[in-house]
C-alpha positions as semicolon CSV with decimal commas, in nm:
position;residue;x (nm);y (nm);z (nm)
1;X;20,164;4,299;13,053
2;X;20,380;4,412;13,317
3;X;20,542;4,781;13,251
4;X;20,893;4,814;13,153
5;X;21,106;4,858;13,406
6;X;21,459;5,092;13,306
7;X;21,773;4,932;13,359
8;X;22,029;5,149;13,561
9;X;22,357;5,125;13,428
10;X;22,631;5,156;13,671
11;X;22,775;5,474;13,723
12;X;23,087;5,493;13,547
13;X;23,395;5,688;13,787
14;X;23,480;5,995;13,694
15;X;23,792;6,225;13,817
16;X;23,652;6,463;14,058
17;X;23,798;6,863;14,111
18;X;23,946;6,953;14,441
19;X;23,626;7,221;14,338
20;X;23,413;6,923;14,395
21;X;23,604;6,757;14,716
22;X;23,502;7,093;14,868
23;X;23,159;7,112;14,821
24;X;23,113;6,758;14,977
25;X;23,291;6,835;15,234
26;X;23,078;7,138;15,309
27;X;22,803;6,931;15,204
28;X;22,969;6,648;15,505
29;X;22,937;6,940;15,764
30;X;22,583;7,023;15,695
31;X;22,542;6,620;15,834
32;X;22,769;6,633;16,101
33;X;22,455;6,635;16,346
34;X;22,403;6,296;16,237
35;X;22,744;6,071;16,278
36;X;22,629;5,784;16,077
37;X;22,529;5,985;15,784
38;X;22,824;6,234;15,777
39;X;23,065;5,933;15,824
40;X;22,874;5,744;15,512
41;X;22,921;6,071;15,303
42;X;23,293;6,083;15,380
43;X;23,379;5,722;15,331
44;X;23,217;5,765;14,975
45;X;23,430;6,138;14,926
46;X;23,779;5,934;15,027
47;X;23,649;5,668;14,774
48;X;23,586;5,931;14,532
49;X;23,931;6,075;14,596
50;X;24,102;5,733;14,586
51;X;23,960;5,644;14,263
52;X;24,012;6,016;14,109
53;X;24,384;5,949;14,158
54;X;24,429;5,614;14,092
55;X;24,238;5,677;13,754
56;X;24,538;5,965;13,701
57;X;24,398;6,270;13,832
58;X;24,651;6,545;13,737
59;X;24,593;6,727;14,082
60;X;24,655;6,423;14,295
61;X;24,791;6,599;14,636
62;X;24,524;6,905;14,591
63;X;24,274;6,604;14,628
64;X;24,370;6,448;14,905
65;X;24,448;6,810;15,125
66;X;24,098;6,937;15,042
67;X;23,936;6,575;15,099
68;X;24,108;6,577;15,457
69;X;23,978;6,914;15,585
70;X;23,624;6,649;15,624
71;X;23,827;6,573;15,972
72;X;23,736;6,934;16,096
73;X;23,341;6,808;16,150
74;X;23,350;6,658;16,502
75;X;23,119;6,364;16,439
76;X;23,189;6,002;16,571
77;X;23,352;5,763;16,304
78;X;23,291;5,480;16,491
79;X;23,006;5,345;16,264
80;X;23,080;5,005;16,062
């Protein structure tokens, strides 16, 4: 009999903290050696961000000015 196998459930979007913008961005810089990683991690922080505010996120603008400051790290963002 084969073993069970748990069934991930999808992860269900939260709204995120300009707190937690920040730490991916750090967390974006710490990549920034490797341009298709870092530019993975910040497509999925704007996502984040997008989805924070469109779900109502009270501090909308602080979102978006701390999910910006990712442009500092001087990889490429040429990957598809």
């Amino acid at each position: 009999m084969p073993a069970r196998q748990r069934v991930r459930r999808p992860r269900e979007p939260r709204i995120i903290t300009p707190a937690d913008v920040r730490k991916q961005v750090h967390r974006i810089g710490a990549q920034s050696r490797d341009d298709a990683l870092a530019q993975a991690m910040e497509y999925q922080l704007y996502r984040a961000v997008i989805a924070s505010i469109a779900m109502g996120a009270p501090m909308a603008r602080e979102l978006a000015e701390a999910a910006i400051t990712s442009q500092q790290w001087g990889f490429e963002r040429w990957m598809a």
